[in-house]
C-alpha positions in Angstrom: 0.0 0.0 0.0 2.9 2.4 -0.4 0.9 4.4 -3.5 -1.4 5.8 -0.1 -1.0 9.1 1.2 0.5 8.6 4.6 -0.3 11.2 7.3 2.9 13.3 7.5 4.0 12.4 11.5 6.9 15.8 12.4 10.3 14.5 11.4 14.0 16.3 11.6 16.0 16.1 8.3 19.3 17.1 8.4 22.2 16.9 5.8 25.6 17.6 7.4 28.9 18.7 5.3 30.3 20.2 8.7 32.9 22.4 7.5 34.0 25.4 10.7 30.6 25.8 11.5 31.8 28.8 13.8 32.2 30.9 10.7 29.1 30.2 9.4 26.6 32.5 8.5 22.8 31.1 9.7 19.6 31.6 7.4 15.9 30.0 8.4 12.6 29.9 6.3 9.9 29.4 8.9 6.1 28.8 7.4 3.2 28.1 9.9 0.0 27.1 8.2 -2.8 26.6 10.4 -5.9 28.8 8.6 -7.1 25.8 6.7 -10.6 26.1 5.6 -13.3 23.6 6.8 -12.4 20.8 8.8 -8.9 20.8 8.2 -7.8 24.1 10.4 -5.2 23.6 13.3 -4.5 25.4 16.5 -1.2 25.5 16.8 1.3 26.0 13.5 1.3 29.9 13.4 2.1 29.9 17.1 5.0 27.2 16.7 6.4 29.0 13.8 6.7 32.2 16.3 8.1 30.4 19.1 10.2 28.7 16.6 11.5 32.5 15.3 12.4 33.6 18.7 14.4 30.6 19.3 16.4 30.5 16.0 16.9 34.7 16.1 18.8 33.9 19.8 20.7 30.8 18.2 21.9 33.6 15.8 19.6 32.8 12.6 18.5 35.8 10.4 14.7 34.5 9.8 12.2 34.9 7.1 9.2 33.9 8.5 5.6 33.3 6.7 2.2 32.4 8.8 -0.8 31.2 6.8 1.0 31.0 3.5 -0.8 30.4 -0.5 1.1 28.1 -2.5 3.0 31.1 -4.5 3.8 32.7 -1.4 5.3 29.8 -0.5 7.2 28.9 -3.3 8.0 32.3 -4.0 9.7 32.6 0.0 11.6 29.1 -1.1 13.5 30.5 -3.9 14.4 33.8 -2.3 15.5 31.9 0.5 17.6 29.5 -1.9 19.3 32.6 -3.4 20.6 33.5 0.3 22.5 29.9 1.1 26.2 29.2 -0.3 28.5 27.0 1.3 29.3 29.2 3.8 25.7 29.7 5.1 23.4 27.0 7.6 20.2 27.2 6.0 17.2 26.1 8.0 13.4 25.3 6.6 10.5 24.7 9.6 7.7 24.2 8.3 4.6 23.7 10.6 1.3 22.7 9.2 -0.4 20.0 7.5 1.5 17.4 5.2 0.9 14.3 3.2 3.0 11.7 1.5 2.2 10.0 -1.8 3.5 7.7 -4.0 6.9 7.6 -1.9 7.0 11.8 -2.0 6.1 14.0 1.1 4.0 17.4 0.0 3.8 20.4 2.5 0.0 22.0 1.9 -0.8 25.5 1.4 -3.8 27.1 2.7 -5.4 28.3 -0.5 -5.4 24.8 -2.6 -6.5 22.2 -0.1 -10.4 23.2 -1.8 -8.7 22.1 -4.9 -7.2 19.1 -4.0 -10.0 16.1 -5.2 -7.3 13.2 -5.6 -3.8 11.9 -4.2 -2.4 13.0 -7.9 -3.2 16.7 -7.7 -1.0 17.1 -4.8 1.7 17.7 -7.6 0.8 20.8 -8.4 -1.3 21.9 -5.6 1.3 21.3 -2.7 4.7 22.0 -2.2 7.1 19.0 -2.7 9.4 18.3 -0.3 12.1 17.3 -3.0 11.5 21.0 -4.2 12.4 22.2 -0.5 16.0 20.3 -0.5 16.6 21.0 -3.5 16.5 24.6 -3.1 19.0 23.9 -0.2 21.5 22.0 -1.7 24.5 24.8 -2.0 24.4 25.1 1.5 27.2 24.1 3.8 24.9 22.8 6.5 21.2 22.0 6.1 18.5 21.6 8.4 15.0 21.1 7.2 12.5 20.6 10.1 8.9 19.4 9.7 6.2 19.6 12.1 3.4 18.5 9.9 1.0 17.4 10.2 -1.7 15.9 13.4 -5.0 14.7 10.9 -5.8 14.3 7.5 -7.2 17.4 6.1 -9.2 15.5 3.4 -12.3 13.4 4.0 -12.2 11.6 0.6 -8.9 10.4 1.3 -9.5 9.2 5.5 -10.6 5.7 4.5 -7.5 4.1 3.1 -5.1 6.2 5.1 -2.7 4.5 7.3 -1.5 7.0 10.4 1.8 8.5 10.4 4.9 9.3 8.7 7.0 6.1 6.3 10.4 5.4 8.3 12.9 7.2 5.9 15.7 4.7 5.5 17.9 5.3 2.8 20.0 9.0 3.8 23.4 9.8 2.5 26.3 10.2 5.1 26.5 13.4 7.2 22.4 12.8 7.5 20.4 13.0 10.5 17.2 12.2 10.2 14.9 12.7 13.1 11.1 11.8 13.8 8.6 14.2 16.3 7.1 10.5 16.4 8.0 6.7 15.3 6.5 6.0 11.6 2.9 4.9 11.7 1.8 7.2 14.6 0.8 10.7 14.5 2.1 13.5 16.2 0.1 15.6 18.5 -1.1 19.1 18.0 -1.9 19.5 21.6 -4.0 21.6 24.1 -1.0 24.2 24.7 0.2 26.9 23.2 2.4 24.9 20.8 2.7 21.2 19.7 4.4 18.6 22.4 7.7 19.0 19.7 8.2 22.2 19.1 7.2 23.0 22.3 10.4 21.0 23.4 12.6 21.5 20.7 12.2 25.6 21.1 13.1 25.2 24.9 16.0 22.7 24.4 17.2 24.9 21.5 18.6 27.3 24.0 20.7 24.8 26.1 24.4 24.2 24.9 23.8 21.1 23.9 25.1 19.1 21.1 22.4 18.1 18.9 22.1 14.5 19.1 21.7 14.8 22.7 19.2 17.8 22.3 16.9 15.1 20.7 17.7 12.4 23.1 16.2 15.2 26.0 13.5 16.5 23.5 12.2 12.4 23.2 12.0 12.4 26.7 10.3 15.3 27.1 7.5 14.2 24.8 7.2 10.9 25.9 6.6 12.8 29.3 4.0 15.3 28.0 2.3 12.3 25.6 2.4 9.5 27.9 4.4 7.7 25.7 2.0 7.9 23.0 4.3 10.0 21.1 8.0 8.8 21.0 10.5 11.1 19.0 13.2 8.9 17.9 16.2 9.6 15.4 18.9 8.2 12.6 22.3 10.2 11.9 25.0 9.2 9.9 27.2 12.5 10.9 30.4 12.9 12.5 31.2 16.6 14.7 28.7 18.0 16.7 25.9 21.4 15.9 25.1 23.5 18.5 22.3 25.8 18.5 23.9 27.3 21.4 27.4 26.9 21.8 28.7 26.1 25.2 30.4 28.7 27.3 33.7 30.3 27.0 35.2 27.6 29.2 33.7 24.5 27.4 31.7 23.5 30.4 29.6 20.6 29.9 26.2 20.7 30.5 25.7 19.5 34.5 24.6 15.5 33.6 21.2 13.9 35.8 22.9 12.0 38.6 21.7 8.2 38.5 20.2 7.8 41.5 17.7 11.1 40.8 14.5 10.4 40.9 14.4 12.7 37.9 16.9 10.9 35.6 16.0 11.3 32.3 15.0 8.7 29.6 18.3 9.7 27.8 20.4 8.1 31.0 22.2 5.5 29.4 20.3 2.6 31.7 16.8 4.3 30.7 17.7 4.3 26.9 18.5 0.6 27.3 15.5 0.0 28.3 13.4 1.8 26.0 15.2 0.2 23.1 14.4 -3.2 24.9 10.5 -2.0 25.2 10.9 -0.6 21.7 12.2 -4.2 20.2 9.4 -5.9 23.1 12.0 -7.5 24.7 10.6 -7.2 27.7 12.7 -9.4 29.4 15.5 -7.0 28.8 13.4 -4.2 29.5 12.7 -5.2 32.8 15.8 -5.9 34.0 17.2 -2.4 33.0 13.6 -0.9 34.6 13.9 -2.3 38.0 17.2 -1.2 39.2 16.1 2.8 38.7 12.5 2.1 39.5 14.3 1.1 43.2 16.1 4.2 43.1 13.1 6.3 42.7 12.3 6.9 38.8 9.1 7.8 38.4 9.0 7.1 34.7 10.7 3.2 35.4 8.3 2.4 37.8 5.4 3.6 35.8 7.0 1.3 32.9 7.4 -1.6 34.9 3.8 -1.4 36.3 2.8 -1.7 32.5 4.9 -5.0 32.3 3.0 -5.9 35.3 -0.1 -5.1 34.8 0.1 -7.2 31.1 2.6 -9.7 31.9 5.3 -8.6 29.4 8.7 -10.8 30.6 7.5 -11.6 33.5 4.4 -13.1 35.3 1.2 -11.1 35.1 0.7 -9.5 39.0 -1.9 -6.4 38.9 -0.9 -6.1 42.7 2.8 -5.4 41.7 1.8 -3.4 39.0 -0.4 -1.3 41.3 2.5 -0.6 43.8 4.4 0.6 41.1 2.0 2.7 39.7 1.4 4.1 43.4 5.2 5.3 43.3 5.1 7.1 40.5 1.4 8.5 40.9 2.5 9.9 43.9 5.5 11.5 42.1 2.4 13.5 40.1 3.2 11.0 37.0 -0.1 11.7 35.0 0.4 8.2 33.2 0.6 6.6 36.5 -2.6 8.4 38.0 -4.7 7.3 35.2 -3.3 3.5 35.1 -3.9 3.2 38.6 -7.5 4.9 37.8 -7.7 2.2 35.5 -7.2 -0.4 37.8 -9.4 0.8 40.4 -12.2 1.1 37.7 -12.5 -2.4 36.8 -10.7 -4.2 40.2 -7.9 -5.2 39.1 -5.7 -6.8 42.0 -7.8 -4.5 44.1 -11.6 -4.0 45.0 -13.1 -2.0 42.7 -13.7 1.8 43.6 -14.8 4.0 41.1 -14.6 6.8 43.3 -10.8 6.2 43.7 -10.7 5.9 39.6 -12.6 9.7 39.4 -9.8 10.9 41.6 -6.9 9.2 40.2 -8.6 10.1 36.4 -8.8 13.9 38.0 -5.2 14.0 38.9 -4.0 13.1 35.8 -6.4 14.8 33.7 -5.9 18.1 35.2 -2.0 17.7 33.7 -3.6 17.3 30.1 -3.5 13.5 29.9 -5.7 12.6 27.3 -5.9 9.4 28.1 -7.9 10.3 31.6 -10.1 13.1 30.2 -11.6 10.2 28.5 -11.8 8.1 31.0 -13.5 10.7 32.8 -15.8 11.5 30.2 -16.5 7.3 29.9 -17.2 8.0 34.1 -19.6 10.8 33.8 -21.3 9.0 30.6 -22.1 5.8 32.6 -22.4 7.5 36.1 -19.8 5.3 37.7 -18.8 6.8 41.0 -20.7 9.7 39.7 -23.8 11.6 39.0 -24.4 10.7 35.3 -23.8 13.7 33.1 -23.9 13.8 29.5 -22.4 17.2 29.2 -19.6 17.0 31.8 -18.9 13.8 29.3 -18.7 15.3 26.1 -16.9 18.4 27.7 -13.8 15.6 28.6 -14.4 13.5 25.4 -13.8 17.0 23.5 -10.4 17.5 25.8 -8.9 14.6 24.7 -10.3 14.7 21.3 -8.6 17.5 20.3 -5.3 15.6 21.1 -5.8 13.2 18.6 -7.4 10.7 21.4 -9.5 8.4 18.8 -11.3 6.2 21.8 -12.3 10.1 22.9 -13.4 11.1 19.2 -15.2 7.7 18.9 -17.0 8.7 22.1 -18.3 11.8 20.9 -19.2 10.1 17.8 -21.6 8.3 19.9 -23.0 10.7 21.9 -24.2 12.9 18.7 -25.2 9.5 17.0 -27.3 8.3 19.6 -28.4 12.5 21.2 -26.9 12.1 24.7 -27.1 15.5 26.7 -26.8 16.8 22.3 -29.4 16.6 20.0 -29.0 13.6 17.8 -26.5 14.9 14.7 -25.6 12.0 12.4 -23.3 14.3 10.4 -21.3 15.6 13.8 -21.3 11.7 14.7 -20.1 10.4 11.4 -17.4 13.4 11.3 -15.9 12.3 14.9 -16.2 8.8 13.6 -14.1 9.2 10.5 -11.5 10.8 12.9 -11.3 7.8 15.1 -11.6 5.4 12.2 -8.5 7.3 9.9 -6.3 5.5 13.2 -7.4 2.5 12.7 -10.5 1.9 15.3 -12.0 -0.9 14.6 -15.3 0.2 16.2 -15.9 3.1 14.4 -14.4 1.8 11.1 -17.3 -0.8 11.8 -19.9 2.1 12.9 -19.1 4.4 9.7 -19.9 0.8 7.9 -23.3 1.2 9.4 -24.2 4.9 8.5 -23.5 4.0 5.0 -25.3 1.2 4.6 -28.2 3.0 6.2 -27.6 6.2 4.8 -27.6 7.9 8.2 -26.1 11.6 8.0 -24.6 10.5 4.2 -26.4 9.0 1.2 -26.4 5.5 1.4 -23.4 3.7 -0.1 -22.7 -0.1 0.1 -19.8 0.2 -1.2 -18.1 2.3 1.4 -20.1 1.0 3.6 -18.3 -2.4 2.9 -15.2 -1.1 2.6 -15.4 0.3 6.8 -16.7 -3.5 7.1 -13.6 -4.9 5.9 -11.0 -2.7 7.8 -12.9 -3.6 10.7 -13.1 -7.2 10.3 -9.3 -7.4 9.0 -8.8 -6.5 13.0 -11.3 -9.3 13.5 -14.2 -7.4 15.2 -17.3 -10.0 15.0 -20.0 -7.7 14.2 -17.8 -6.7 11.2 -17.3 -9.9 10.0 -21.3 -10.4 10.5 -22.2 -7.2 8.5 -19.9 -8.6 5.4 -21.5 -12.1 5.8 -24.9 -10.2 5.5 -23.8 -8.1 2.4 -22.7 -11.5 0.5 -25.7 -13.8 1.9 -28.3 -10.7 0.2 -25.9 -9.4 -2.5 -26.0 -5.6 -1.4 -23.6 -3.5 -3.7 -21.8 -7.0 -4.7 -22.6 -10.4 -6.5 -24.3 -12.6 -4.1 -22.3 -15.7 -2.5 -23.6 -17.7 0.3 -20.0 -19.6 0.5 -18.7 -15.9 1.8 -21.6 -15.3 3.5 -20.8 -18.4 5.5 -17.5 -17.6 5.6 -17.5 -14.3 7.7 -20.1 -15.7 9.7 -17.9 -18.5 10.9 -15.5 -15.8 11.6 -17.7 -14.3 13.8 -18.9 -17.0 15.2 -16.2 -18.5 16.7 -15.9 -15.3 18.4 -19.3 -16.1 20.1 -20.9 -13.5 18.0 -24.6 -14.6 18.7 -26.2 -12.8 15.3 -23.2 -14.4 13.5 -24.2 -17.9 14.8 -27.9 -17.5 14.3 -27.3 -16.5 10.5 -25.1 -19.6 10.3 -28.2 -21.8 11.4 -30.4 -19.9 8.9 -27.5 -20.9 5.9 -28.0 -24.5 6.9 -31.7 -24.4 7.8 -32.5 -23.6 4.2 -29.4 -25.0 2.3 -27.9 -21.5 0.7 -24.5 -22.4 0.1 -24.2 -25.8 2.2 -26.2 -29.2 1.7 -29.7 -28.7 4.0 -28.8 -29.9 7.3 -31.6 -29.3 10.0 -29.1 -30.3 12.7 -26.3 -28.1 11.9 -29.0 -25.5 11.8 -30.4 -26.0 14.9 -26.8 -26.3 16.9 -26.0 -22.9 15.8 -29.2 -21.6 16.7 -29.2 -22.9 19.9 -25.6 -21.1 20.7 -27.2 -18.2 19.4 -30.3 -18.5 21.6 -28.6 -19.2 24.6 -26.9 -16.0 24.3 -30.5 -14.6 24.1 -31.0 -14.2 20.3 -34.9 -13.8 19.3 -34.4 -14.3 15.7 -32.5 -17.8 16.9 -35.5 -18.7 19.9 -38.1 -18.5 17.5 -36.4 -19.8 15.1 -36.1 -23.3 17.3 -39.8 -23.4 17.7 -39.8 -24.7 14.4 -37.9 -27.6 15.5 
């Protein structure tokens, strides 16, 4: 599937000749795009190309900055900038916006042709290729072309067959670093602050002497921090020297390194790093091994990590109380991935009695430092009024929170709150909008529910097609009431040839799931002979699975027997 566009995750390119860099003039394009129209506007690129400014005009850069840029203002801004660079100049390109890659080439989108843009193709002439942008660069003694694009995909057309995230960029000459805001296949964060978890980072980190390797190793951490390691910046170099934004002091003092028995050692400590790579290659055995000794000393971010290996038994013995002690640590460090696992825990009683009232706490804790992750649990809290008064709109208030960090359990929420008019009126198009959000990453449920509006043309015409296509995502992830809508298409022929051996086929998938409607369709195949030999037996075992389960269709179907 490498002809998709692939949501463009925020990724670091940087070529390295590294001639005496102290010499050097320093030159930057910054673009932030965020004035979209429609759906596709974002909060945050005009304010990181302004934080980025200030950063790069202290490291020394002369900047040409552009916010909310057409595609001729952009390409005009390139060239000019082009004509500036000579091997005696570092250029730098930021770029902050939306971004898509197709057909193995990555496009940066203007805000005045994304109306325009109908098919993958057009992005050719309707976006600004990123081969164009290197190109422009390539007199230049030292390049570095930084990318925070992009959090969604801007186009609706486009959501269903759209994988999540940035292609891993293998093949770099030497002198090349390449790094990622995020690993391939995720997408990075737009968040709720000012700026996006990255740049928000990068800009502060930026005016540390550090060498620029280990700028990134501290800007990972940082985001894995800020994300709860839903977002992992990671890099690849192939460079020799060292670039400082800003250089160390006249004495060439070191910056002070974390001490390794701080509770505040960073995920760049060389134990810490071994143990992310461990995680990173799920060799948790490893992983664990490396964890424990800091989680003893006090890191909050080990013991929250080890509690995961607990909690799911990953190299060692599944133990929720252990994993709940380690959680406790670190909760009561403030770790806001901590709080909400231990929420979690309370919530359903794992390897304690369940206390939902503890969970709303724990959830509130963490929440209130931006989590994501525990504004929806809270919104799942107040939906269900579990440990609390039910309320609709304090739900959708935290669905919305996490939402609009990219949370697609959260988006999937609201989806159903606007499908089904809880504490909103009932808006198929607001539902089916939050569903195709959820669904572009990959959740199975709402790939499965946007199956549903379009077969039943509920805030969209109807469509079997597409609506088959959501059906097959979601049953390619094995959800049985996918599987049980495609064995209903084939079994009645809806937008395709009828074939009862299909039919049957999905339905035994869902089936052997347990999928009651899946097993009582099965019974009706071999009730009436479509596609198998008549056999009243078969038909009545399934049925009786089925009705057992409490499926009408299959109870009165039994009376016949």
């Amino acid at each position: 599937m490498s002809r998709f566009i692939r949501t463009f995750a925020t990724f670091l390119f940087i070529l390295l000749a590294l001639p005496a860099l102290a010499t050097q003039e320093r030159i930057a394009l910054v673009i932030g795009n965020a004035g979209y129209p429609g759906g596709g506007r974002l909060a945050n690129p005009v304010n990181d190309a302004r934080a980025m400014q200030n950063a790069l005009e202290r490291a020394g850069f002369q900047v040409i900055k552009l916010e909310d840029a057409g595609l001729e203002d952009m390409e005009s801004a390139i060239l000019a900038f082009s004509k500036r660079l000579d091997k005696n100049t570092v250029g730098l390109f930021y770029y902050s916006g939306h971004g898509l890659q197709y057909d193995g080439n990555n496009y940066l989108l203007p805000i005045d042709t994304t109306d325009k843009i109908e098919a993958p193709a057009h992005l050719r002439s309707k976006a600004v290729s990123v081969d164009y942008v290197l190109a422009s660069m390539e007199n230049s003694g030292l390049n570095i072309v930084i990318f925070d694009a992009c959090r969604n995909i801007p186009f609706r057309s486009f959501q269903r067959s759209v994988p999540s995230g940035l292609a891993a960029m293998n093949h770099y000459p030497d002198g090349t670093l390449i790094a990622y805001a995020t690993a391939p296949g995720k997408v990075a964060l737009d968040g709720l602050g000012e700026n996006s978890p990255y740049t928000a980072s990068l800009v502060k980190r930026m005016a540390e002497p550090l060498p620029l390797e280990q700028l990134l190793k501290k800007v990972r951490s940082d985001v894995r921090a800020e994300t709860g390691d839903r977002q992992s910046p990671w890099y690849n170099a192939s460079i020799e020297g060292d670039f400082y934004f800003t250089a160390p002091d006249a004495q060439g003092n070191a910056v002070a390194q974390d001490s390794p028995t701080d509770s505040n050692i960073g995920d760049n400590d060389p134990v810490m790093a071994d143990a992310l790579d461990a995680l990173d290659r799920q060799d948790y055995v490893l992983a664990a091994q490396r964890l424990l000794p800091l989680a003893t000393q006090g890191h909050a971010s080990a013991q929250y990590r080890l509690g995961l290996l607990y909690e799911h038994g990953l190299g060692t013995n599944q133990d929720y109380a252990t994993a709940r002690a380690w959680y406790e640590q670190a909760a009561a460090k403030g770790l806001a991935t901590a709080q909400n696992k231990l929420g979690y825990l309370y919530r359903n009683g794992f390897g304690v009695a369940r206390d939902y009232h503890k969970a709303h706490k724990l959830y509130e804790q963490a929440a209130a430092q931006g989590l994501a992750a525990a504004q929806s649990n809270l919104g799942y809290l107040y939906q269900n009024g579990l440990g609390v008064t039910l309320d609709y709109d304090k739900a959708r208030e935290y669905y919305e929170q996490a939402a609009v960090q990219g949370l697609a359990g959260a988006q999937s929420n609201l989806g159903y709150l606007y499908q089904n008019g809880l504490g909103v009126a009932q808006d198929y198009v607001k539902a089916r909008e939050y569903y195709e959000q959820a669904a572009a990453q990959g959740l199975a449920d709402t790939q499965n529910a946007l199956g549903y509006f379009y077969q039943n043309g509920l805030g969209v015409a109807q469509d079997y097609d597409k609506a088959r296509e959501y059906y097959e995502q979601a049953a390619a992830q094995e959800l049985p009431s996918a599987q049980n809508y495609l064995g209903y298409f084939y079994q009645h022929g809806l937008g395709i040839a009828q074939d009862y051996d299909k039919a049957r086929a999905y339905y035994e998938q869902a089936a052997a799931q347990g999928f009651a409607a899946a097993q009582s369709n099965l019974g009706y195949l071999y009730q009436n002979g479509l596609g198998v030999a008549q056999d009243d037996d078969t038909a009545r075992a399934w049925y009786e699975k089925a009705a057992a389960q409490g499926n009408k269709i299959a109870q009165e179907a039994l009376q016949a027997y």
